[in-house]
C-alpha positions as CSV (number, residue, x, y, z in Angstrom):
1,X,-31.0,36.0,53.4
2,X,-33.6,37.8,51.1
3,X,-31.1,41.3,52.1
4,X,-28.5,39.4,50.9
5,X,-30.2,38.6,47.6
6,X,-31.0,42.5,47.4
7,X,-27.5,43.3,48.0
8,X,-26.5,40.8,45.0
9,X,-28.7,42.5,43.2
10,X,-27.9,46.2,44.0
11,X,-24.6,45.2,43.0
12,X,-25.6,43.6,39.8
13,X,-27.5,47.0,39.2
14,X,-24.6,49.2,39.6
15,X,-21.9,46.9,37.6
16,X,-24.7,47.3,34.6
17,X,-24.3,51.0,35.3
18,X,-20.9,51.3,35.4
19,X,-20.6,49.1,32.1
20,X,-23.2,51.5,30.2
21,X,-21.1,54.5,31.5
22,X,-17.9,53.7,30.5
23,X,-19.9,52.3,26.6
24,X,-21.5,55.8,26.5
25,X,-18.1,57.7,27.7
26,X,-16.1,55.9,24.7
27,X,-18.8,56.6,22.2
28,X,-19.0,60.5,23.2
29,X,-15.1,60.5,22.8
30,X,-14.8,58.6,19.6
31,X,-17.4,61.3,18.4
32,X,-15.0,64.2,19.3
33,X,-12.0,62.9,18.2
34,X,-13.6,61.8,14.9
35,X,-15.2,65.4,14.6
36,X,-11.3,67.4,15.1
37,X,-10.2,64.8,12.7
38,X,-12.8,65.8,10.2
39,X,-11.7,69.7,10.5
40,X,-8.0,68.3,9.3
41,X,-5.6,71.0,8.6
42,X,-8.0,74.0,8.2
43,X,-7.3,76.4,11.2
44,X,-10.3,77.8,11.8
45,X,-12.4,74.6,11.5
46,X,-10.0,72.2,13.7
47,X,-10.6,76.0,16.3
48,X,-14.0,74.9,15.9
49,X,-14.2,71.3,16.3
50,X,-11.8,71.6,19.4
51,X,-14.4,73.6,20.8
52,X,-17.2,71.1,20.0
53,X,-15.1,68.0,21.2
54,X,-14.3,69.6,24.3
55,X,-18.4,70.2,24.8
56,X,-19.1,66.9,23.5
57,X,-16.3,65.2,25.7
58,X,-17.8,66.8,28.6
59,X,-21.4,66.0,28.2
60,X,-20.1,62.2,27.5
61,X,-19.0,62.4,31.2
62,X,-22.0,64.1,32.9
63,X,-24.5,61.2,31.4
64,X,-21.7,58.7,32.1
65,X,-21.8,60.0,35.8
66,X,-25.7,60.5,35.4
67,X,-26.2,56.9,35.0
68,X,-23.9,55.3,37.5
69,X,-25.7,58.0,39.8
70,X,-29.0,57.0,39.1
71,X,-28.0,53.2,39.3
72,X,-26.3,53.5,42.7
73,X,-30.0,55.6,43.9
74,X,-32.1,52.5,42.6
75,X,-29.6,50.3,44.4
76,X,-30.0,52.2,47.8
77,X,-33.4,51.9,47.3
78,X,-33.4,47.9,46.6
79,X,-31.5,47.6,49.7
80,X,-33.0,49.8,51.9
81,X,-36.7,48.1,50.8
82,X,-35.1,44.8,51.5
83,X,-33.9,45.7,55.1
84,X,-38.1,47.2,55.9
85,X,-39.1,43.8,54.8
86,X,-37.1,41.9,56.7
87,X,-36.8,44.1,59.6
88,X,-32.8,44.4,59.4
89,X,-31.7,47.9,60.9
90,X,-29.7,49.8,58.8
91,X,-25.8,50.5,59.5
């Protein structure tokens, strides 16, 4: 039972992770399309702020994936510290 709760919990962990992901992934994007926006008709600085969105757009997904990583480690570890406790083997 107290695995179970662990598990629950895991789960709970990584939902919150995947929640905070996909809030920091929008934010990242609505910062790179607002900065290619701001360049407006201006060649050379909508060349620019293409570049930057791309790079901004890209690090927006590496901490989104960051933090569903590091959520789904601490989970693993919840679950795996449950099952010592309670002496349930692992699969």
């Amino acid at each position: 039972m107290r695995a179970t709760r662990f598990s629950c919990r895991s789960a709970a962990i990584r939902q919150e992770a995947e929640s905070l992901a996909a809030r920091v992934k929008q934010t990242g994007y609505e910062q790179a399309d607002a900065l290619v926006a701001k360049a407006g008709d201006n060649p050379l600085a909508a060349a620019g702020a293409n570049v930057a969105a791309d790079k901004l757009r890209q690090e927006s997904d590496s901490k989104a994936q960051g933090i569903i990583d590091e959520a789904g480690r601490r989970g693993d570890s919840l679950v795996a510290a449950a099952r010592r406790q309670t002496g349930v083997k692992s699969r």
